[in-house]
N, C-alpha and C positions, 0 to 999 in steps of 0.2 A: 515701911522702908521702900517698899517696891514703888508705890506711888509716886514717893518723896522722889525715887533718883529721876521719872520721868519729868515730874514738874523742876526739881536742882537743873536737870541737866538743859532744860527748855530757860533757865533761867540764867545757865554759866556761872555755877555754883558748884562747889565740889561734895557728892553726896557722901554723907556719915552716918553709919560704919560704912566700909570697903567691902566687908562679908558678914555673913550673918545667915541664923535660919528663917527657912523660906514651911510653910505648909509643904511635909513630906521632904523635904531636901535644903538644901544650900542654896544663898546667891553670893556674888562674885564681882566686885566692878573691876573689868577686865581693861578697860582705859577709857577716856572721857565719852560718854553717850554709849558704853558697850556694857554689857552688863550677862555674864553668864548663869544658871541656874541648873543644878545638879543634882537630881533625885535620891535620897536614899538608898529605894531600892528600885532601881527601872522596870518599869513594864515591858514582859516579853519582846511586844509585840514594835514599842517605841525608836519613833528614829529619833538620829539627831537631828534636831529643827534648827535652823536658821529663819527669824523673822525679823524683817528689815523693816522700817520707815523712815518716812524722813529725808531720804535721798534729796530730794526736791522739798524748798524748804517750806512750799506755801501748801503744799498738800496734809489738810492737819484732820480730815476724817480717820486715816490710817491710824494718828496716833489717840486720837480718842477713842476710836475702836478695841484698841492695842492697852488704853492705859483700864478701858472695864474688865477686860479678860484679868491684867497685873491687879488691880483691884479686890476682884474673888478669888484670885488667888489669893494675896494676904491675908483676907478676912477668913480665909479656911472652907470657901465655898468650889473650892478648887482644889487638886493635891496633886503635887508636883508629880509626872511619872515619866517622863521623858526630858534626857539631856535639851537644854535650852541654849540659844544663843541669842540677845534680842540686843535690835541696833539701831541706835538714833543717826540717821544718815548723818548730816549735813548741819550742826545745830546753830551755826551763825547764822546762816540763810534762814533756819526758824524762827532765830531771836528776829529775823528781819522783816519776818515775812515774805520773803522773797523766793524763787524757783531758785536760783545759787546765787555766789557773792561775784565769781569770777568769770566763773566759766562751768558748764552742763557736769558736773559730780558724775553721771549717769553714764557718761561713756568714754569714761577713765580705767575703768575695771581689766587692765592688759599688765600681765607680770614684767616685760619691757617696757612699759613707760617710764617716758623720759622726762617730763615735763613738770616744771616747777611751780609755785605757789601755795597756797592755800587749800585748794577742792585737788590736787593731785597728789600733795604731802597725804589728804585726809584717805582717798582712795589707796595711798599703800597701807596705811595703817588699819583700812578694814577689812583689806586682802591678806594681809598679818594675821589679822584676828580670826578670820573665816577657817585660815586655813590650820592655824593652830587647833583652833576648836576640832573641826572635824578631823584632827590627825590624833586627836584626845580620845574620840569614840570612833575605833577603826572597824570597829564592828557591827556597827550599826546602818540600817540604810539611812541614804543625807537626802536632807530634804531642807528645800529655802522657798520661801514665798517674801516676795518684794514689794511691800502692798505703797500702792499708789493712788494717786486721782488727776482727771483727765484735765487740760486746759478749760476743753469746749463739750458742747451736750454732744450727744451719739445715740445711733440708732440702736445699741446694746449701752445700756448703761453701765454694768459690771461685764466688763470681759479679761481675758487672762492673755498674754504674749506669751508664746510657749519658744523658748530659746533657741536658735540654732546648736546642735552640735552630733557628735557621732552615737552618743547614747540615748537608748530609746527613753519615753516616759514610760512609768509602771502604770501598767492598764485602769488600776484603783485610783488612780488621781482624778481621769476624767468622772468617775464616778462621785466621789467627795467633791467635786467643785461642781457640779452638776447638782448637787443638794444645798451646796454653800450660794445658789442664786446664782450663780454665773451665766450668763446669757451667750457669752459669744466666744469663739475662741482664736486665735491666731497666731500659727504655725511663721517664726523666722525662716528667709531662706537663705542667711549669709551670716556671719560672725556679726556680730554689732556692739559686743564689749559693755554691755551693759552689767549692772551686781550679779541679776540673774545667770545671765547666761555666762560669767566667772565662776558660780556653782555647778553650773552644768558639765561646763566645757574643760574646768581645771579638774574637778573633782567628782562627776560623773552624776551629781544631785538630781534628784528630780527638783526642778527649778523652775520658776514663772513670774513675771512681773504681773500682778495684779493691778488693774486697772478699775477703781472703787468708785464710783459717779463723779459726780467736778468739783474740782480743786476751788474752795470757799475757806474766808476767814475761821480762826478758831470760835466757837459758839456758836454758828449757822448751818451745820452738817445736821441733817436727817438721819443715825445712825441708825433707825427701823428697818431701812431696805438690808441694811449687813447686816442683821441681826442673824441670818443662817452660817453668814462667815463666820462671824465670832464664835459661833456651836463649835464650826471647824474648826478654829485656832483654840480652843480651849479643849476638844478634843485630842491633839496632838499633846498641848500643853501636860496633858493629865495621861499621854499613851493609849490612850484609849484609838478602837476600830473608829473613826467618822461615821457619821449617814453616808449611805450611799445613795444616788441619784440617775436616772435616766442619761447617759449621755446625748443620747440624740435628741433632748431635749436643746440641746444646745447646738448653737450654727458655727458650725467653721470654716475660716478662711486661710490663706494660704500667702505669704508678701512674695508679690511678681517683681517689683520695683520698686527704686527709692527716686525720688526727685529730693538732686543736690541743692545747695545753694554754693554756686562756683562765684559769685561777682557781687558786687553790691548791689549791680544792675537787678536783679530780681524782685519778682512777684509773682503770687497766684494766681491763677485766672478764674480764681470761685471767693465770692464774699470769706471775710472772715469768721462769720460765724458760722462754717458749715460744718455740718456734727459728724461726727465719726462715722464711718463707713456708708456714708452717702455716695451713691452710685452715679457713675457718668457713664456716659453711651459713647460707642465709635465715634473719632471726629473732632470729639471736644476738648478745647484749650485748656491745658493744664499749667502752663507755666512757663514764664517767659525769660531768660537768663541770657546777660547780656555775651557771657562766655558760649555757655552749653545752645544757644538758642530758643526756640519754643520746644515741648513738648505738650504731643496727642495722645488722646488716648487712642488704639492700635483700631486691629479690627474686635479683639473681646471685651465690654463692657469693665470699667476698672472701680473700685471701689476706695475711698480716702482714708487713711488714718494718720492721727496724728499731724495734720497741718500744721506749720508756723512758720509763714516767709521771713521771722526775726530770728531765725537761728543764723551764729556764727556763719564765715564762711567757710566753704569744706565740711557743713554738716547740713546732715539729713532734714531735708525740710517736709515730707511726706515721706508716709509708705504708700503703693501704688498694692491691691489684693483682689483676691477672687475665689469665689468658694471654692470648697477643698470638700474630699466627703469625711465623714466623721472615722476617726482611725480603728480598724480591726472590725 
């Protein structure tokens, strides 16, 4: 059944039964693409997880990663130990193949939003659901990973966005993603309303947008490079301690700046395919906006994330970063 609801719901199909037993525990379809999972008896030590994909409807490594872990579970290679939440973002945009239908799903996540349609309807009903969940297990520590993949290639292939907000991360996470392959890591320096950082910020979660190599049609994903994630995710899954890993194996950076997109008048001033966190020196032309003007980079060398001069206007067309030292 667990497999079933990922393929029905990839399908826009209504999956049957509703609930049902799981190895070790319960499942739950808690509304279209949500699907909760309830341990018998939880593990001490287990938070409640929150694991998202999908957000973005062309990023399909997350959910085949996402659907082996749902897999050993059913077959009993897996046993439920910790409260689950698991969540198919966006599932038109998947039927479609597309990054969204209307509009960026991904930085909707504000309990005042106003705004109508489709991908805004979807974002309240999974801030519903989040917050429901976690008001379910008030006792447990919350934990959300929002696994994604990147447009374009990058100088770190797997790296993590670690959210703005007032609550520290638990020292144990650097550690578990540090053995989950995680290469690189980068520290928000402002609100940005993304799923993540709605777990962080509302609800106090250890929370992070994972960032899983590039965003490729369903079949063409190399799921070997995640194979240490999926350890991870199936560790949580089961309650169990993770591996721990080396933090300092991993680089961290720090976001100094966003280059907006104010006008239509905009562009880059770096080819389109330049990879994630590709470094530019003092001087150099970053962007040219018929509103905002050009921007340079300053006198400290600035690094790229996230490029794409096709975003809306009024949204973030880069981060502007710089390393950070590794926390503690």
């Amino acid at each position: 059944m667990l497999t079933e609801w990922l393929d029905h719901s990839l399908e826009g199909r209504t999956p049957s039964p509703a609930e049902g037993k799981a190895p070790g525990g319960r499942f739950r379809l808690v509304a279209p693409g949500v699907l909760e999972l309830v341990p018998d008896v939880p593990a001490t030590q287990a938070s409640a997880c929150v694991i998202s994909v999908g957000i973005h409807g062309n990023e399909t490594a997350p959910m085949e990663l996402l659907g082996e872990s749902l897999a050993r579970l059913e077959a009993g290679m897996l046993r439920l130990g910790a409260p689950l939440l698991v969540i198919l973002g966006n599932p038109e945009a998947i039927r479609r193949g597309e990054r969204y239908v209307d509009t960026n799903l991904n930085r909707l996540f504000c309990r005042d939003l106003e705004e109508a349609g489709d991908e805004p309807d979807r974002a309240r009903a999974l801030m519903a659901a989040l917050d429901a969940f976690y008001a379910r297990h008030p006792d447990r520590p919350r934990l959300h990973y929002d696994l994604h993949t990147a447009i374009r290639g990058s100088r770190y292939p797997r790296f993590v966005v670690e959210p703005f907000a007032e609550s520290p991360t638990p020292p144990e996470q650097w550690r578990w993603l540090a053995a989950a392959g995680i290469q690189a890591v980068l520290h928000q320096h402002r609100h940005s309303w993304t799923f993540s950082h709605y777990s962080k910020h509302y609800h106090g979660a250890a929370a992070f947008t994972l960032e899983l190599g590039r965003a490729l049609p369903f079949g063409h994903n190399d799921l070997a490079p995640l194979a240490p994630m999926g350890r991870l995710l199936e560790a949580l899954i089961e309650g169990r301690e993770p591996a721990a890993g080396d933090p300092g194996a991993m680089t961290f950076f720090r976001a100094e700046h966003e280059l907006v997109r104010h006008s239509e008048a905009f562009r880059l001033c770096f080819p389109d395919d330049t990879p994630n966190f590709s470094e530019f020196p003092p001087g150099t032309p970053l962007a040219e906006d018929a509103v905002a003007g050009e921007t340079r980079v300053g006198e400290t060398p600035l690094s790229v994330v996230f490029p794409n001069a096709k975003v809306e206007l009024g949204a973030r067309a880069a981060l502007l970063v710089v390393p950070s030292p590794p926390p503690g």
